[in-house]
C-alpha positions in Angstrom: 86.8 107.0 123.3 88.1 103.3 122.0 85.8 100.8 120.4 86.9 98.1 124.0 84.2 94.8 122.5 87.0 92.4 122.5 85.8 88.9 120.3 87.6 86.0 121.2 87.2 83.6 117.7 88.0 80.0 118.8 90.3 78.1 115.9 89.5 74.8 114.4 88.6 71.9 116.0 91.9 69.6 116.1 91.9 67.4 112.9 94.8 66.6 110.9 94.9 68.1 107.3 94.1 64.5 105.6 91.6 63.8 108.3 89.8 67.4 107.5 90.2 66.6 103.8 88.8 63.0 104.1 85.5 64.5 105.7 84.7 67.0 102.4 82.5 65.6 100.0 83.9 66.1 96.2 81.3 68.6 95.2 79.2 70.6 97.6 75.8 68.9 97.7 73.4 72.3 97.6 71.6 73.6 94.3 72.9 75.8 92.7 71.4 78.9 92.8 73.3 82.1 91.5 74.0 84.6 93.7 73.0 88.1 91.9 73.6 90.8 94.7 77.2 89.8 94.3 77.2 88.2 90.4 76.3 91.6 88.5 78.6 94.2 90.6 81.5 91.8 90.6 80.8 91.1 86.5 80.0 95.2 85.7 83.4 96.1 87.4 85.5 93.8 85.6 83.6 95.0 82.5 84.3 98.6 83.3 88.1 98.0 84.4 88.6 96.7 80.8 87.8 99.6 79.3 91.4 100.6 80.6 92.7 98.5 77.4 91.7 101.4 75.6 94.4 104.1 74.5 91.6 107.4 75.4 91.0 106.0 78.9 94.9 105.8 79.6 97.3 108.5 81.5 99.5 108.5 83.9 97.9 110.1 87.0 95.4 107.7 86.3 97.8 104.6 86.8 99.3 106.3 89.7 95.6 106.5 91.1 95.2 102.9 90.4 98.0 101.4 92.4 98.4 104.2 95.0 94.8 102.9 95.7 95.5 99.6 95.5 97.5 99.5 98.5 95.5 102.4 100.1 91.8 101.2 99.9 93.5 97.5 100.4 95.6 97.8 103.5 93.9 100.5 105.7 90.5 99.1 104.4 90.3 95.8 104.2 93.6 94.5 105.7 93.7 97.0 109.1 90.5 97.6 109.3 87.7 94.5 108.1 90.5 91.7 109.0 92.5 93.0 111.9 90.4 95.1 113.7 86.7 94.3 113.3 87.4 90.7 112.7 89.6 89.7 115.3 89.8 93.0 117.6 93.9 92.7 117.5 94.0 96.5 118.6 91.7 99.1 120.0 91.2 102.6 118.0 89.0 105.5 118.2 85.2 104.3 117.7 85.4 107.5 114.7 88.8 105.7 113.3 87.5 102.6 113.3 83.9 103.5 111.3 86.6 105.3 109.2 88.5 102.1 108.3 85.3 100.2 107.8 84.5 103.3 105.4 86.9 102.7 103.1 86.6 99.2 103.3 83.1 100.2 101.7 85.1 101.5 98.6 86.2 98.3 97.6 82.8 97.1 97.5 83.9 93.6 99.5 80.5 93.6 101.6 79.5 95.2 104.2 81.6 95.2 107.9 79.3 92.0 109.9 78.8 90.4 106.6 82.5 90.4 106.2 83.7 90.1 109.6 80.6 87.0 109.9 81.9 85.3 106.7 85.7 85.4 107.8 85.0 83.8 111.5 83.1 81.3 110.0 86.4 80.9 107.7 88.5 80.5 111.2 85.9 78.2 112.7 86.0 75.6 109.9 88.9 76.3 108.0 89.2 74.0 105.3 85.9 71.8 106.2 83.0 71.8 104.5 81.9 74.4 106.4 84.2 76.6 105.2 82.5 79.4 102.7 85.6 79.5 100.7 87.9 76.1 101.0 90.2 75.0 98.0 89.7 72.1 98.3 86.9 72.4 96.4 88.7 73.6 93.7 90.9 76.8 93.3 88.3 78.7 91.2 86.1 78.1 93.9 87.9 79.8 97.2 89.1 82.9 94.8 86.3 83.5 93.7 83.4 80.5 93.1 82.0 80.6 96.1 80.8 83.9 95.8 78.7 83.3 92.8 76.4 81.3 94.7 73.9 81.8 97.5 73.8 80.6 100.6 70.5 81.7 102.4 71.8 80.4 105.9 74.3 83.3 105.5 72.1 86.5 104.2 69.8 85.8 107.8 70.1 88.3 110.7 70.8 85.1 112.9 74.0 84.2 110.9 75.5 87.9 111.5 73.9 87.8 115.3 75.9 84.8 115.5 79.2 85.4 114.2 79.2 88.9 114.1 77.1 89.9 117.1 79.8 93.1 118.4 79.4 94.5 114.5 75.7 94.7 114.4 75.7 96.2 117.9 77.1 99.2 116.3 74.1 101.3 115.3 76.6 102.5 112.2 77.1 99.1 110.9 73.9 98.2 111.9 72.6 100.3 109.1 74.5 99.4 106.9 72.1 96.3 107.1 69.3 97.8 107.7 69.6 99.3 104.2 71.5 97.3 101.8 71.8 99.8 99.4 74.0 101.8 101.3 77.3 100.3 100.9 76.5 100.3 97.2 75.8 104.0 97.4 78.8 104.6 99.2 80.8 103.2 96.4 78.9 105.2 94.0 79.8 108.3 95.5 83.7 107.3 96.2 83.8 106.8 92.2 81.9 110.0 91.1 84.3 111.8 93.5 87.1 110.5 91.5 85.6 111.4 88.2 84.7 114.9 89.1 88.1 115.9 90.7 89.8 114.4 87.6 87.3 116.2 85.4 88.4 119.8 87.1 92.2 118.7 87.3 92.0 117.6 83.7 89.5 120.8 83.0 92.7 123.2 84.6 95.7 121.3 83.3 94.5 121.1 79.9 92.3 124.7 79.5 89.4 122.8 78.2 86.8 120.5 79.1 87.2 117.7 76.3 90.4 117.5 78.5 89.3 118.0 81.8 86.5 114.4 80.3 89.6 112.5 79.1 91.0 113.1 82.4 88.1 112.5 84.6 87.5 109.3 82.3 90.2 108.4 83.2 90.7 108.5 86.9 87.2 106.6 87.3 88.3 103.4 85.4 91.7 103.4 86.4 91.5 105.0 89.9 88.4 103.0 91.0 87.5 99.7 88.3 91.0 98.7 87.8 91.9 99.2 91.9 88.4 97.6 93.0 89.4 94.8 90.8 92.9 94.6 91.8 92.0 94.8 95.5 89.8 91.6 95.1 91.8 89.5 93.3 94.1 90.3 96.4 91.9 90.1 99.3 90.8 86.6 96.6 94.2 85.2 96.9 94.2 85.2 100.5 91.5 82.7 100.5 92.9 80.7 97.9 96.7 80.7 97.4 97.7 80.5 100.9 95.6 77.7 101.8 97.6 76.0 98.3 100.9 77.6 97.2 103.5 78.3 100.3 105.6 77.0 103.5 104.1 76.1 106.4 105.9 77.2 110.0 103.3 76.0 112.0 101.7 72.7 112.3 97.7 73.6 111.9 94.4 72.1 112.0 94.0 73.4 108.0 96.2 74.0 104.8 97.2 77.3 105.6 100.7 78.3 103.4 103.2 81.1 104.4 102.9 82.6 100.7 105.4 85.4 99.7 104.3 86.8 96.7 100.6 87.4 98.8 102.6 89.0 101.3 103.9 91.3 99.1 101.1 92.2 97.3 98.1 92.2 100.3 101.0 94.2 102.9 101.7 91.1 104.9 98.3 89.0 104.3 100.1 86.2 102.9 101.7 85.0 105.7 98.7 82.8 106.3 100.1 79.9 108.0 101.4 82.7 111.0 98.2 84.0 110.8 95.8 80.4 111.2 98.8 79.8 114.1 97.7 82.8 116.1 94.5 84.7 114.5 94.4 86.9 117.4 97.8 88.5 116.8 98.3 91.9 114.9 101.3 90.5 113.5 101.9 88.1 110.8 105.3 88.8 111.1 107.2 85.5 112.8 110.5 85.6 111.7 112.6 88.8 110.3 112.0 88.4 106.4 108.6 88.2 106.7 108.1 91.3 106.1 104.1 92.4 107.4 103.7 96.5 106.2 100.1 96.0 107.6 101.8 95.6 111.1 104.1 98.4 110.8 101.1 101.0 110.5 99.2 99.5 113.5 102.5 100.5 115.4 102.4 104.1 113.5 99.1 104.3 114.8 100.3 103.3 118.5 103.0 105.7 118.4 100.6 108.5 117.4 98.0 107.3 120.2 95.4 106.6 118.0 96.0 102.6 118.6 96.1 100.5 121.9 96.0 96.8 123.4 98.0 96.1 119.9 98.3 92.1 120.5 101.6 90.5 119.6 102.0 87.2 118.4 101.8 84.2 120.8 105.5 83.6 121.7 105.9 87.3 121.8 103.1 87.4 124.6 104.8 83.6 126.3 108.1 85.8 125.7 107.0 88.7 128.0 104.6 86.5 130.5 108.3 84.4 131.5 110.3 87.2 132.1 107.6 89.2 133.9 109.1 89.3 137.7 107.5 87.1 140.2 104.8 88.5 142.5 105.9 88.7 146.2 104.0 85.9 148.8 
């Protein structure tokens, strides 16, 4: 059965860059108040992946871990699954595939599915307004990673993820995920205990003793989940702040959305941004041949398997196909 609640997010409201920019205050005018659900995991997990500076906690499957699951828990996770697929519904999959997806999304503790999904329409809405959770141009420390640090009640409220994020919270699994905000945290937990213990029984095997098989399992845990949780963020961070600074722009959009190689390479195809603001609803951010979008290329492995349908191509893909369809008898 395919997930078939199709979310159309509208873009922003037509206002030239320098008109946009003239309309945000210098500093945003709302105390200050930290923001502690998301202050102490994002400060512990740093701490933790710094431990990886030290010469016990280093080996080589353990690196291999790291950046495997950089790219793993980043693209299928966050990229296919939070951005494309429960954030703009680009393609259809398996209701099963999809929770799976959102899953390990979970492992890179960036929030859970509506409060993602809900943050990142907002993001579309009122892209680069003051509105905008995340805009640089209230400084760049502030769209990586600023504006994470502190709260903003009118988006922890059920009404703010009814709003934006009403086809997520329909789902009874995301739905309790919610319900019980512990949960995704748990789900982390146990991702990262199951790295330690199959490192502790590969280390335990390889090296005939446990003092090995602890090194080992040590080791997988800081590099195989800290470091890659890290990693991941700064990624999915860069998105949010480097496009919207650093880049080319192809298109001509209502917000400062850059075509940013280096993002691309490193978030599978997220940085071309500017493609992306152009036409959110497309699966591709891939506009012209060198812009290379590996996110893409598995939504197609998944059509070609049958496990993905209604994949939506970009805009003068779709204008492409609408012209040369063949004209309908009187």
């Amino acid at each position: 059965m395919l997930s078939s609640t199709v979310v159309s997010v509208d873009e922003p409201a037509s206002f030239s860059p320098a008109a946009v920019r003239a309309k945000i205050p210098a500093g945003i005018s709302v105390p200050w108040k930290p923001h502690w659900e998301y202050l102490v995991p994002i400060v512990t997990v740093h701490g933790l992946a710094c431990l990886a500076f030290l010469p016990s906690y280093f080996s080589w499957t353990g690196l291999v871990l790291g950046l495997a699951g950089t790219h793993f828990f980043g693209t299928f996770g966050i990229n296919l699954g939070y951005h494309r697929l429960l954030t703009h519904r680009s393609l259809k999959v398996p209701l099963w595939l999809e929770r799976t997806f959102a899953t390990i999304a979970l492992c890179s503790l960036e929030d859970t599915p509506a409060r993602w999904v809900a943050t990142h329409r907002i993001h579309h809405i009122h892209s680069d307004e003051e509105k905008d959770p995340h805009s640089p141009r209230e400084g760049f420390s502030w769209s990586h990673v600023g504006w994470l640090f502190r709260r903003a009640p009118d988006r922890r409220t059920l009404a703010f993820l009814d709003k934006y994020a009403h086809d997520i919270i329909a789902d009874r699994y995301y739905r309790y995920l919610e319900r019980h905000p512990t949960s995704a945290l748990w789900i982390y937990m146990a991702h990262a205990a199951l790295f330690a213990a199959v490192g502790l029984l590969v280390g335990r095997l390889a090296g005939g003793d446990w003092g090995s098989g602890r090194q080992l399992g040590a080791s997988w845990l800081v590099w195989g989940v800290f470091v890659r949780t890290v990693l991941v963020w700064h990624i999915t961070w860069s998105v949010n702040s480097l496009t919207h600074l650093f880049g080319y722009r192809t298109y001509k959009t209502d917000e400062d959305s850059r075509n940013n190689w280096f993002v691309a390479l490193v978030a599978a195809g997220e940085g071309w941004h500017n493609n992306h603001h152009h036409d959110p609803a497309s699966a591709s951010l891939q506009h012209n041949w060198w812009e290379i979008d590996i996110t893409y290329y598995l939504i197609l492995l998944f059509k070609q398997l049958g496990l993905a349908s209604d994949v939506i191509q970009p805009r003068h893909v779709r204008r492409l196909a609408h012209n040369e369809r063949p004209s309908q008898p009187r």
